[in-house]
C-alpha positions as CSV (number, residue, x, y, z in Angstrom):
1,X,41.9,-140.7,71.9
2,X,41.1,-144.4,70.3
3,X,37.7,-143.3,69.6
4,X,38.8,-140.5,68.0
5,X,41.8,-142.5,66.0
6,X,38.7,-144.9,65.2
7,X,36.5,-142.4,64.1
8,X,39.4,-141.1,61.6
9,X,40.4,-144.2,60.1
10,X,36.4,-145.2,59.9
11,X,36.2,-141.5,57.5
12,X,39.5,-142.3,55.6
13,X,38.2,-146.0,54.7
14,X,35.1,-144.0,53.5
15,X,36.5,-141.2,51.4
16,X,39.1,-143.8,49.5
17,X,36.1,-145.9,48.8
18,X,34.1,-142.3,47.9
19,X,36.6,-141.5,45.9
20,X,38.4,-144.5,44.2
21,X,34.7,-145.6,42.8
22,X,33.0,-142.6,41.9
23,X,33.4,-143.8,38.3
24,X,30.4,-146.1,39.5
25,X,27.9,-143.5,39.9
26,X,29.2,-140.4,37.2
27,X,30.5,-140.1,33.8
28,X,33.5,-138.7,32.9
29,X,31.8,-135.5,31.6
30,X,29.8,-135.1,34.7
31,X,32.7,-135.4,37.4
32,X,34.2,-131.7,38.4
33,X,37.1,-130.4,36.7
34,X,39.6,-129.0,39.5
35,X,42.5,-127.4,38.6
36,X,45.3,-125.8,41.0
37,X,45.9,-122.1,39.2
38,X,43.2,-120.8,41.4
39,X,43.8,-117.8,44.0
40,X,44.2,-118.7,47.5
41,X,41.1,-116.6,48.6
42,X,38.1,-117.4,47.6
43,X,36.1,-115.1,44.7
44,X,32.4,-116.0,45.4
45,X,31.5,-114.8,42.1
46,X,33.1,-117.9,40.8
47,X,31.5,-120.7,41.2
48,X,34.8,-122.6,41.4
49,X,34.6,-122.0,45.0
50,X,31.4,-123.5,45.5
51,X,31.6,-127.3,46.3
52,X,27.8,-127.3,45.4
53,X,26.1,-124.5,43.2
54,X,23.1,-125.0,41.2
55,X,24.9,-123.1,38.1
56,X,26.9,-126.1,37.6
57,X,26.5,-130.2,38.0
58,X,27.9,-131.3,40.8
59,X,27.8,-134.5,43.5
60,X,25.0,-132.8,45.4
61,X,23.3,-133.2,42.5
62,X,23.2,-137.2,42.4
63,X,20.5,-138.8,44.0
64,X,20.6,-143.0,44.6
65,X,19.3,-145.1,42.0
66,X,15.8,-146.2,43.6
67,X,15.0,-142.6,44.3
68,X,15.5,-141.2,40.3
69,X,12.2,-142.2,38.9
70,X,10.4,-139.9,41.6
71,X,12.8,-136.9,41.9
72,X,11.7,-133.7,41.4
73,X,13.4,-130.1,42.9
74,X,11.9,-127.1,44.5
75,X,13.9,-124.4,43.2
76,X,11.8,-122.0,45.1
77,X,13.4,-123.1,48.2
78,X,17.2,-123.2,48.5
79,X,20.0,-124.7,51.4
80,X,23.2,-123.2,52.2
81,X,25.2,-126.3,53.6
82,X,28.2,-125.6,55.8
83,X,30.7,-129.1,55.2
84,X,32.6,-131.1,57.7
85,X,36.2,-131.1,58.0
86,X,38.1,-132.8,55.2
87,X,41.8,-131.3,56.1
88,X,42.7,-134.3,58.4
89,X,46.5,-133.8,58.5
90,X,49.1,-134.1,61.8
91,X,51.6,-132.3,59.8
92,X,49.2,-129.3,58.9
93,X,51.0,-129.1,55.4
94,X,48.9,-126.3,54.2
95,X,49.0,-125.1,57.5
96,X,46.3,-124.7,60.2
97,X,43.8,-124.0,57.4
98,X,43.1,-125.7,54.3
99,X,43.6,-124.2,51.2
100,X,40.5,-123.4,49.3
101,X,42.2,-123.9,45.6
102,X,44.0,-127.4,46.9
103,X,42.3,-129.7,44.0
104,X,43.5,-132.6,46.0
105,X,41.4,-131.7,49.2
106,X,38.1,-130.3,46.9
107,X,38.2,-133.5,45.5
108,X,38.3,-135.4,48.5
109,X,35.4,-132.8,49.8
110,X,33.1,-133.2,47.1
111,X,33.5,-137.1,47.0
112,X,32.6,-137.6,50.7
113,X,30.2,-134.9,52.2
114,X,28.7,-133.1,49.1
115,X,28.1,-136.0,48.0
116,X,26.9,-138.4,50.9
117,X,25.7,-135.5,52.6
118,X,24.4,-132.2,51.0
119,X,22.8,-134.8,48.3
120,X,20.2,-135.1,51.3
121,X,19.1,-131.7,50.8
122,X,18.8,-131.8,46.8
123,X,15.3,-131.5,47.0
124,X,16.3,-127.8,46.9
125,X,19.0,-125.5,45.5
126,X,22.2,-126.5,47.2
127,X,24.9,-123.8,47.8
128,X,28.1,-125.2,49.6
129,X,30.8,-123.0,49.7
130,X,34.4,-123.7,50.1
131,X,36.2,-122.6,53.0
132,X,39.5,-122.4,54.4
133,X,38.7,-124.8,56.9
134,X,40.7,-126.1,60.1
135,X,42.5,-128.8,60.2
136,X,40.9,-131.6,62.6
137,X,43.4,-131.2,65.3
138,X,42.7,-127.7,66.1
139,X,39.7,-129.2,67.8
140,X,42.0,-131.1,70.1
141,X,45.3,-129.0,70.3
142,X,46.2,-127.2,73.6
143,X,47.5,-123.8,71.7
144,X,43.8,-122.4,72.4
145,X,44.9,-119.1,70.8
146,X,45.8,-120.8,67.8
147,X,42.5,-122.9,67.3
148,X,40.5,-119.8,67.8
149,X,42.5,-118.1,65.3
150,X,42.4,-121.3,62.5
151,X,38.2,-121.4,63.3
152,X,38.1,-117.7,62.9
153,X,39.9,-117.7,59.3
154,X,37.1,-120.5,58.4
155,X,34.3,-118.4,59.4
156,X,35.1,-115.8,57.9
157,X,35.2,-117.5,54.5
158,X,31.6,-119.1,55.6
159,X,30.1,-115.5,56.9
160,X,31.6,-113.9,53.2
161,X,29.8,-117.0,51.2
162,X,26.8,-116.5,53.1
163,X,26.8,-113.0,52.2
164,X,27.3,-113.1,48.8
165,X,24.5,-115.7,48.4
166,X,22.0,-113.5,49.4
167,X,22.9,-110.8,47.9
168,X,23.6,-112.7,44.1
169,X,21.7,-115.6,44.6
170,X,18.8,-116.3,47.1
171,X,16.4,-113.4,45.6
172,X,14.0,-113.2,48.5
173,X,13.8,-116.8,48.6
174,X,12.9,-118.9,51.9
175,X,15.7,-121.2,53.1
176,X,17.3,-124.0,55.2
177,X,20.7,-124.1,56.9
178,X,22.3,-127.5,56.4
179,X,25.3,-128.7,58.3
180,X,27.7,-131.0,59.6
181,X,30.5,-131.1,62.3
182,X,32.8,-128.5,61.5
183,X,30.4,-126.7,59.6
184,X,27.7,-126.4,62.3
185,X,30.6,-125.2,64.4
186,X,30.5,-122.4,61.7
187,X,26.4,-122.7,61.8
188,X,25.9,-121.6,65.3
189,X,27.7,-118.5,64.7
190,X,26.2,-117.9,61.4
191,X,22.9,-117.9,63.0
192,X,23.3,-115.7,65.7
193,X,24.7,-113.3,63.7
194,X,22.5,-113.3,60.2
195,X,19.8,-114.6,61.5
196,X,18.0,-114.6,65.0
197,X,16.6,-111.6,65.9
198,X,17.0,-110.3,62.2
199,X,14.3,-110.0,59.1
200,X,16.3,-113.3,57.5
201,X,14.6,-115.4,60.6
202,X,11.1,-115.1,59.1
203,X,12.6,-116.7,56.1
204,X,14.4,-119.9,57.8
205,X,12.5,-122.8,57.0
206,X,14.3,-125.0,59.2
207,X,18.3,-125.4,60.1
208,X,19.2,-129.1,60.4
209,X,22.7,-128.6,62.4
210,X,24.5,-131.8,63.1
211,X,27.6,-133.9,64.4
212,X,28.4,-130.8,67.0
213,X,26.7,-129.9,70.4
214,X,24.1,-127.1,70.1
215,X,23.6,-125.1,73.2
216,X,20.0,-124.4,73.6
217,X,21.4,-121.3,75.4
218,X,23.1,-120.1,72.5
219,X,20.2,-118.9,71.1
220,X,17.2,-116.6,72.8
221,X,14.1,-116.5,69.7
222,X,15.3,-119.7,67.9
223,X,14.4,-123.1,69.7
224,X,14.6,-126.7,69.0
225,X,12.1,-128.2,66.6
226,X,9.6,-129.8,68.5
227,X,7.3,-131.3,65.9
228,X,8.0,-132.5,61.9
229,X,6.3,-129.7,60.4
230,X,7.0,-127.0,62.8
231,X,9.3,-124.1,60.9
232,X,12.1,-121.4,61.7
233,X,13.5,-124.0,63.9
234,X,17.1,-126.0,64.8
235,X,17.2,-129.7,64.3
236,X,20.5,-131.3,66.0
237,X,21.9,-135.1,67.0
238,X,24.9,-136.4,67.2
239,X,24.7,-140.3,66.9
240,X,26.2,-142.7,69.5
241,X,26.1,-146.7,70.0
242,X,23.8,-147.2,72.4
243,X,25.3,-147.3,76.6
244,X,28.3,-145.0,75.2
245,X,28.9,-140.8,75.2
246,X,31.7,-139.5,74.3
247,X,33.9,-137.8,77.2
248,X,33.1,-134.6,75.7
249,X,29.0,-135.3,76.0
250,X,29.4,-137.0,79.3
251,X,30.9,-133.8,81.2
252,X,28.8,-131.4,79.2
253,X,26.7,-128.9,81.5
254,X,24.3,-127.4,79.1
255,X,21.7,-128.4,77.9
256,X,21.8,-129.6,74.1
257,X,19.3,-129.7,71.2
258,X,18.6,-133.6,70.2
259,X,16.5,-134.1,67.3
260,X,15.2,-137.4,66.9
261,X,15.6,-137.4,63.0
262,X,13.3,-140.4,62.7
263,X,10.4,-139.2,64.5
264,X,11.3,-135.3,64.5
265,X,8.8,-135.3,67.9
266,X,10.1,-134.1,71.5
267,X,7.0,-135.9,72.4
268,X,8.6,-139.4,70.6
269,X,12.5,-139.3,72.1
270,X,12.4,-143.2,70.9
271,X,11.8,-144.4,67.6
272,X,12.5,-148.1,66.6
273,X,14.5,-148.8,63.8
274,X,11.0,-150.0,61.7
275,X,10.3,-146.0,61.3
276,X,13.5,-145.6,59.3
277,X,12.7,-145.7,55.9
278,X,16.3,-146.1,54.6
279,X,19.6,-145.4,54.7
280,X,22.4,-144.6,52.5
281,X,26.1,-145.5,53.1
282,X,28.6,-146.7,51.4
283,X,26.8,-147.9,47.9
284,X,25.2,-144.5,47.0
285,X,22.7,-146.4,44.6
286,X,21.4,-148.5,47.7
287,X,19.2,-147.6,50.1
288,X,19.0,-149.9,53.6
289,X,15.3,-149.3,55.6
290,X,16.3,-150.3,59.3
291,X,19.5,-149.6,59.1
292,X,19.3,-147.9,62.5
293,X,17.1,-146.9,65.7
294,X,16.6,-143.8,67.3
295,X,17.1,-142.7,71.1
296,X,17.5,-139.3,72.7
297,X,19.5,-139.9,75.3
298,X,20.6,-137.1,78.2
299,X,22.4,-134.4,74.7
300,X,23.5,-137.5,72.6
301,X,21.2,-139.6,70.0
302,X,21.8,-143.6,70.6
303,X,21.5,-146.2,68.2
304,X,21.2,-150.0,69.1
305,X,24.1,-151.9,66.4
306,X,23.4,-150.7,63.2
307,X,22.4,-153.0,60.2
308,X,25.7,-152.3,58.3
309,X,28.7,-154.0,57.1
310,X,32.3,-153.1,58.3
311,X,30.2,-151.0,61.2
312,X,33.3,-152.0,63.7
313,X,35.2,-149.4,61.6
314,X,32.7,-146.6,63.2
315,X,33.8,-147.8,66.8
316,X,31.2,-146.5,69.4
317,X,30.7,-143.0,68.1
318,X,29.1,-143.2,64.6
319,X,29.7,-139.0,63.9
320,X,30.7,-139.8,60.2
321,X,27.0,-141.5,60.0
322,X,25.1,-138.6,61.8
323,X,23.0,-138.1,58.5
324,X,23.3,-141.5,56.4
325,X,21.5,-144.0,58.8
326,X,18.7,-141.4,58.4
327,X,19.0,-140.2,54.7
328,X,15.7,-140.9,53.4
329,X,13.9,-139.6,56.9
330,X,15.7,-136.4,57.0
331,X,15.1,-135.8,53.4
332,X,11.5,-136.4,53.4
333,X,11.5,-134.1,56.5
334,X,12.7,-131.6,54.6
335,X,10.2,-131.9,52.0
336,X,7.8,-131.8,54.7
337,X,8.7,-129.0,56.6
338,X,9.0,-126.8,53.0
339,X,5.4,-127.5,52.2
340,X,4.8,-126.6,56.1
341,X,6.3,-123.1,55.4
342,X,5.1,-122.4,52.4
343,X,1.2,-123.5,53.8
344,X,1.6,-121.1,56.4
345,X,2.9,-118.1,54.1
346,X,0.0,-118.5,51.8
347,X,-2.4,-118.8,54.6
348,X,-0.5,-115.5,55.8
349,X,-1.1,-113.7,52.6
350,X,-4.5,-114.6,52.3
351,X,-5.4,-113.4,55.7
């Protein structure tokens, strides 16, 4: 329970400073408009419900200041990107789910994740949907009926967004499954029931599905990337000072996919912290190289003490940092495991 009370006032400390100096990295006339006359369940069709869409500018769109000069976008290729949990509320005041039209909570969602996070993937089209999503503590709570019931209402929104997007948006296209803690929660389900086994497999680049434990027995065709260009694979970690697991990871029976996102090789478990090419935390606009090391360790990722300031606020488990000690190594593994899939397609069609 302190870890976890750590780990919540580490991402509250983060989304204030998210969201009390965003006027440092967007103009007026680029930040979102929210408004609050919205209807409770979300219209896909609308891209009001999409925390990131490529028919409108949004914080997935920014990229850090030392990266602008080389940016460019595949928009051949696009990435559905389930979010973390935002709703962080004992009192449940919109009750066990969040409200998808709360302008207070998309705010607070598209000034922390979207932006810190899906940003990674902008190399692509990104497509985040809202979601009524369940408050934090249904992970903890002992009313097991109820969490199943608040995680249900959440997929469902997730499973409805998915389907809409490939039916309006994706147009054939290849694509990568993007998410993080609550939203690979929602990931693992998506992809056993959209994807594994079904015609959309062949067109999975890659799912990069983080911060939660991935069973490698949840799944009987898809397996763990073992190599930086292999494709229609599941990258996973969840990041750990190193000597520590949580209680959760320590009892754990199964066996879990770990992804070392700085060497992407099951042959290279360890990676020192020279191989990470930057990170970004809480100055968008800077990028840190050796912020952090690498180790696959048992179903966890370990880190030796990252080169950060304020890193005490993370305590021992550094989930809210899953992707950001490894932005720039994760996103160039993305580019590289596009121009793997796309190689192989070619060479498919030629043959």
């Amino acid at each position: 329970m302190k870890q976890h009370k750590l780990l919540l006032a580490s991402f509250l400390s983060l989304v204030i400073c998210f969201t009390s100096c965003k006027s440092k990295y967007y103009t007026l006339a680029q930040q979102p408009q929210y408004t609050i006359d919205k209807a409770a369940i979300a219209d896909y069709s609308d891209v009001y419900y999409w925390a990131a869409h490529p028919a409108k500018w949004d914080p997935s769109d920014s990229v850090p200041q030392p990266l602008r000069a080389s940016y460019t976008r595949d928009t051949s290729v696009d990435v559905f990107f389930i979010h973390p949990t935002t709703y962080i509320d004992k009192k449940q005041a919109m009750g066990s789910n969040g409200a998808v039209n709360n302008a207070y909570l998309n705010a607070k969602t598209d000034y922390s994740t979207i932006l810190y996070q899906a940003s990674i993937f902008n190399v692509a089209n990104v497509y985040a949907p809202r979601y009524a999503q369940a408050e934090i503590g249904n992970y903890y709570t002992t009313d097991t009926a109820a969490a199943i019931k608040a995680f249900a209402t959440a997929y469902a929104d997730v499973a409805r967004a998915f389907e809409y997007y490939l039916q309006h948006f994706n147009h054939g296209k290849p694509f990568i499954i993007a998410s993080h803690s609550q939203g690979t929660t929602h990931a693992i389900r998506l992809l056993q029931e959209y994807i594994e086994g079904k015609p959309l497999q062949a067109k999975m680049i890659a799912a990069y599905m983080v911060g939660i434990p991935v069973p490698v027995a949840a799944y009987r065709q898809l397996k763990a990337c073992e190599q930086p260009q292999e494709t229609g694979c599941i990258c996973s970690w969840r990041t750990m000072k190193e000597g520590y697991e949580t209680t959760f990871a320590h009892k754990e029976t199964q066996k879990m996919i770990v992804t070392n996102p700085l060497s992407f090789q099951a042959t290279t478990p360890n990676a020192e912290r020279t191989k990470n090419i930057g990170g970004v935390l809480r100055n968008f606009n800077a990028i840190t190289p050796a912020v952090a090391d690498a180790y696959v360790h048992n179903n966890v990722l370990w880190t030796g003490r990252p080169k950060v300031f304020g890193i005490a606020l993370y305590g021992k488990n550094y989930h809210i940092a899953d992707y950001n000690f490894y932005y720039l190594n994760v996103r160039a593994n993305i580019v590289e495991r596009i121009s793997a899939f796309k190689k192989a397609h070619l060479q498919h069609a030629l043959d």
